[in-house]
C-alpha positions in Angstrom: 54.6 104.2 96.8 57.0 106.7 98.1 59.3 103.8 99.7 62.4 103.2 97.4 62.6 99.8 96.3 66.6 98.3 96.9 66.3 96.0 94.0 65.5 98.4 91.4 68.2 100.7 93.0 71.1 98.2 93.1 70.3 97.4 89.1 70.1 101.2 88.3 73.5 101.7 90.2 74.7 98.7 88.3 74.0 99.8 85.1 75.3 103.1 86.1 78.5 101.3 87.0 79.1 99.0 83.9 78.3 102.0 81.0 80.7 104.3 82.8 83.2 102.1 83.1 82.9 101.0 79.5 82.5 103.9 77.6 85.2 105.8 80.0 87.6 102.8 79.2 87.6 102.8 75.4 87.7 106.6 75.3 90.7 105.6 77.3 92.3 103.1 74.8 91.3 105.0 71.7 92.8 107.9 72.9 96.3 106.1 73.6 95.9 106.5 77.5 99.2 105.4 79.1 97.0 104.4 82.3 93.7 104.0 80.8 92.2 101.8 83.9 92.5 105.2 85.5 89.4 106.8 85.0 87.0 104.1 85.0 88.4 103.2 88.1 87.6 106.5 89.7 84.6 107.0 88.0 83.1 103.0 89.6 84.5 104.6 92.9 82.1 107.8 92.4 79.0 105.7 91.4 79.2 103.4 93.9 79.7 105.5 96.9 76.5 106.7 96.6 72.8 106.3 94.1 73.2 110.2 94.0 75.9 112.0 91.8 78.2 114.1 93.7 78.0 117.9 93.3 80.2 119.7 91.6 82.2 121.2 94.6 82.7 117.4 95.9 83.9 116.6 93.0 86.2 119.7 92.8 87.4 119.2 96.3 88.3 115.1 94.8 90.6 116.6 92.3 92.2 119.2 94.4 92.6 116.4 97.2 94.0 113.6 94.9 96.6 117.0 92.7 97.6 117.7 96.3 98.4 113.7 97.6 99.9 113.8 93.9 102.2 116.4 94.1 103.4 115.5 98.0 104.1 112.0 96.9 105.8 113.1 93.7 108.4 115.6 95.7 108.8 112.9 98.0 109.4 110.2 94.9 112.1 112.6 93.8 113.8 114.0 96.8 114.1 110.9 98.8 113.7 108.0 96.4 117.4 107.5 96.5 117.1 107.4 100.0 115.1 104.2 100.9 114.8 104.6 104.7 113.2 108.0 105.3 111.3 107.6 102.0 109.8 104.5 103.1 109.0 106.2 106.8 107.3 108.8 105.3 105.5 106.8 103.2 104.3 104.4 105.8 103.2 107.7 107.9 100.8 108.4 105.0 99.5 104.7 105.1 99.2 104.9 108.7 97.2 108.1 108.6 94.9 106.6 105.7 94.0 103.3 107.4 93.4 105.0 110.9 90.5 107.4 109.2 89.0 103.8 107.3 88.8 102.1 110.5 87.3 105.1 112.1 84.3 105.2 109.4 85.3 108.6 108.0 87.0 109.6 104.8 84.8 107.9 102.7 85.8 107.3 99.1 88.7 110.0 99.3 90.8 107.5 101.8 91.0 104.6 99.2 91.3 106.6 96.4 94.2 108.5 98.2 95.7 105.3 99.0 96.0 104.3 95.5 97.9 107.6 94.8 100.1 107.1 97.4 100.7 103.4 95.9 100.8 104.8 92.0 103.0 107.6 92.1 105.8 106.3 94.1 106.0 103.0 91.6 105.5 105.3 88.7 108.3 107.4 90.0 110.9 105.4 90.9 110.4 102.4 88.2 109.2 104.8 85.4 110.9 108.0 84.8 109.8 108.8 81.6 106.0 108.8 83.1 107.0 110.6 86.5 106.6 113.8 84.5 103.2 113.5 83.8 101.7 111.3 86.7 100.3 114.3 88.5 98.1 115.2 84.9 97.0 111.5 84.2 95.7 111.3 87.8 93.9 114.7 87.5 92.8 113.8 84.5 91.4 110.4 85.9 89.1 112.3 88.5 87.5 114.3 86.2 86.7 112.0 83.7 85.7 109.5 85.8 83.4 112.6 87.1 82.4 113.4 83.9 81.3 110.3 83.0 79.4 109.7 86.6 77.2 112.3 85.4 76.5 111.5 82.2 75.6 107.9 83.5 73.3 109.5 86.0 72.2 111.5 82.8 71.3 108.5 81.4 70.0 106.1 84.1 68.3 109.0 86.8 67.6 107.9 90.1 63.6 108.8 90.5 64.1 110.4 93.7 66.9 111.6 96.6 66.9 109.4 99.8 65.7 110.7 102.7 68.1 108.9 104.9 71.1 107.9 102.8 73.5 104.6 103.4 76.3 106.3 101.8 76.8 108.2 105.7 79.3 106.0 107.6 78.9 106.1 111.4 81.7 107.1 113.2 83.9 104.7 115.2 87.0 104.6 117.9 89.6 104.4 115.5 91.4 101.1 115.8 95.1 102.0 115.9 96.9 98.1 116.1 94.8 97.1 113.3 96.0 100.5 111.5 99.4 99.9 112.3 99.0 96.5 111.0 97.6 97.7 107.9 100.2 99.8 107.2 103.0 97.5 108.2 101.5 94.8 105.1 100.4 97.1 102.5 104.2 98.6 102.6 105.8 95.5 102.7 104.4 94.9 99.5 105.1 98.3 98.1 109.0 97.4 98.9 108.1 93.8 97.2 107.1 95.8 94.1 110.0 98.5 94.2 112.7 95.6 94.2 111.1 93.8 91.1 112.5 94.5 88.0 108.8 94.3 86.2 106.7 97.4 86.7 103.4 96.5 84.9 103.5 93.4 86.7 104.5 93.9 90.4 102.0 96.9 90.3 98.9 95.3 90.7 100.3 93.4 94.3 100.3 96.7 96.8 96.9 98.3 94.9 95.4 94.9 95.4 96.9 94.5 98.8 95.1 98.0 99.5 91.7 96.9 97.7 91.5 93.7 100.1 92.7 95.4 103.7 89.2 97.4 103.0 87.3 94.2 102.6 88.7 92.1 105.1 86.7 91.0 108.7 88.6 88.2 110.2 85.8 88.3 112.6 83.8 86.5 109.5 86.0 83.6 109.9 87.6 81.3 107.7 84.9 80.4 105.1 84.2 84.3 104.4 88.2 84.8 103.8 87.4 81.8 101.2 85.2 83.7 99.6 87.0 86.8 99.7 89.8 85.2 97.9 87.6 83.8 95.2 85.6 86.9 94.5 88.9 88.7 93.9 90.7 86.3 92.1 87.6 85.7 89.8 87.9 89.5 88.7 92.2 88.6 87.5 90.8 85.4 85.7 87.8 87.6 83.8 90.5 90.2 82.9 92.9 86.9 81.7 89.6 85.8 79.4 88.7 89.1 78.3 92.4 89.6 77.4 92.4 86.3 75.7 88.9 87.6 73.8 90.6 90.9 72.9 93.7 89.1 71.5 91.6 87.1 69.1 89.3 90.3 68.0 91.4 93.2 68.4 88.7 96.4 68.2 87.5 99.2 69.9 84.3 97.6 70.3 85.2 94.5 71.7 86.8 96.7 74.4 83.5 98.1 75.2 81.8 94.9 75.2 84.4 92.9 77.6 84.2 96.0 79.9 80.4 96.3 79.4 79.8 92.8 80.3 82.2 91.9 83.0 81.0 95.7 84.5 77.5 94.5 84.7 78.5 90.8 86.1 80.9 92.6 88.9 79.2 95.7 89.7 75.7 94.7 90.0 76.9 92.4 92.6 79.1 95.9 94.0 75.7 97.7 94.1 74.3 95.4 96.2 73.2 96.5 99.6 75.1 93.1 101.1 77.9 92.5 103.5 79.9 91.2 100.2 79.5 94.2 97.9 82.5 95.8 99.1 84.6 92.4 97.9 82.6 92.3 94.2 84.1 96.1 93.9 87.2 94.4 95.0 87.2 92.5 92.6 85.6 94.8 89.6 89.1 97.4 90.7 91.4 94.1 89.9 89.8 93.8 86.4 90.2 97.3 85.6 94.3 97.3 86.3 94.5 93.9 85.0 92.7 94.8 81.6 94.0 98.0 81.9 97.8 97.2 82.2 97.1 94.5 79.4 96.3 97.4 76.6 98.3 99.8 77.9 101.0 100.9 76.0 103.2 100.6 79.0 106.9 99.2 78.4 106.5 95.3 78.1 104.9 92.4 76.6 101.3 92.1 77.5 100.9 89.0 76.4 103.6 87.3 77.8 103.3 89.0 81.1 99.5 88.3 81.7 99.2 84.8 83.6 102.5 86.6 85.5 100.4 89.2 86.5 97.1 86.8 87.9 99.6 84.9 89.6 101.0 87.8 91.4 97.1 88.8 92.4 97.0 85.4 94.5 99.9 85.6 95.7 98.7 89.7 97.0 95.5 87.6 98.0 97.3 85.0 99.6 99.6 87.6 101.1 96.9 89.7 103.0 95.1 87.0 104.7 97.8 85.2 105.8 99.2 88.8 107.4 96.0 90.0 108.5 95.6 86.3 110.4 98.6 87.1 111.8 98.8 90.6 113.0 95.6 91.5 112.8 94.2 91.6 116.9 91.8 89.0 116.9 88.0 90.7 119.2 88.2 88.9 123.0 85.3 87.2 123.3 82.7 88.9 126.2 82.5 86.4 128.8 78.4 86.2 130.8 78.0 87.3 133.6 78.0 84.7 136.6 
């Protein structure tokens, strides 16, 4: 009686995860949200960390964390962003730090959320200098809504009881610094990739998805798990493509909520999931939001037009990172018995 059952959990955190993102989204849109994939995205980040809702001082330490990241990476963007080589060593310093806490199993959420910062605002800044202004508000502004609205969908859908032992705790490991090196080496080769192309709301989603996947990846799985991995993810570029196309042909508030809705309960069920795969269904749920997101956004360019641009340029991120992972990545030497 007092043991928790997993499956009623996972559909709890599930639902938790598709009404946030939803409702968070088309408060987003109707309130003419230049990033509006922002604060769902923050807000699925929040809910699936953990069954519990964070307290209020965690969630105060987020924003102060994420305004501080802001701000460095801003003063950076604008003092050396005319200066590509120390701008892109710093940067890559960040990275490196960053990817050294993930593969020693601390950080938690604050790590990848930090890394897409450090991915937004330098884009945002360099490409887009009528948003550069205000990048350090919007991403504020994303953490606590997306807080807001983790509450309110705890609010809603209450987990019966705390867990005495939570999974959320990740154990401590040696931190593995080749395979952090690596990391960083591939996730800013494809910031430079997106800094040289001469379409923002396009070449934006190939570093953040580059980041999503180096968090998912375990060439140790072998070749049929990389497979998968590159299905899952790309299946969350073509749901965003078909619930573009849906949108296009019933433009409304409401069919917002319901593409969201819908594709939120499909993706982050799975996400909720105590599985080895979760973390590549959350993967894929974060390439739905920009996609999606960057399709109503009233960002310069043509949606429309741009769209299959923009799925393309997820496979080829997809392709990207496990063909450089394969490569770089320091493959585990097999323990040989004893004779």
């Amino acid at each position: 009686m007092s043991a928790r059952d997993p499956g009623r959990e996972q559909t709890r955190k599930g639902l938790r995860v598709a009404l946030a993102a939803a409702v968070l989204f088309t408060i987003s849109v109707a309130s003419g949200a230049i990033v509006p994939f922002l604060g769902p995205l923050f807000a699925t980040q929040f809910l699936l960390a953990s069954s519990q809702p964070m307290s209020l001082g965690k969630v105060a330490g987020m924003a102060v964390l994420i305004l501080v990241v802001g701000a460095i990476m801003m003063m950076l963007t604008t003092w050396l962003g005319a200066h590509p080589g120390p701008f892109l060593l710093l940067l890559g310093l960040l990275y490196l730090l960053c990817f050294i806490a993930q593969t020693a199993g601390i950080g938690g959420p604050a790590v990848s959320l930090i890394l897409v910062v450090a991915v937004i605002v330098p884009l945002l800044g360099i490409l887009n200098r009528e948003l550069a202004a205000s990048i350090l508000t919007i991403l504020v502004g994303g953490v606590l809504g997306g807080a807001i609205m983790m509450w309110l969908a705890h609010a809603l859908i209450p987990e019966p009881a705390p867990e005495p032992e939570t999974s959320s705790a990740q154990e401590r490991r040696t931190p593995d610094y080749p395979r952090a090196l690596a990391n960083t080496a591939i996730l800013l080769a494809s910031v430079v990739i997106c800094l040289t192309s001469d379409n923002l709301t396009a070449a934006a989603v190939i570093p953040i998805t580059v980041a999503s996947l180096l968090g998912q990846i375990d060439m140790a799985a072998g070749s049929k798990a990389s497979v998968g991995l590159m299905a899952v993810n790309l299946s969350g570029g073509l749901l965003a493509s078909v619930g573009y196309a849906v949108l296009s042909l019933q433009p409304s508030l409401s069919t917002i909520f319901v593409i969201v809705l819908v594709v939120g309960l499909f993706l982050g069920g799975r996400a909720a999931a105590l599985t080895p795969d979760a973390a590549m269904f959350a993967g894929a749920l974060t390439i739905f939001l920009i996609l999606f997101g960057l399709g109503v956004s009233p960002l310069p360019g043509s949606a429309a037009e741009s769209f299959s641009t923009r799925i393309a340029f997820v496979a080829l991120a997809i392709g990207y990172t496990l063909l450089a992972t394969a490569v770089l990545w320091r493959r585990p030497q097999p323990v040989l018995p004893a004779l």
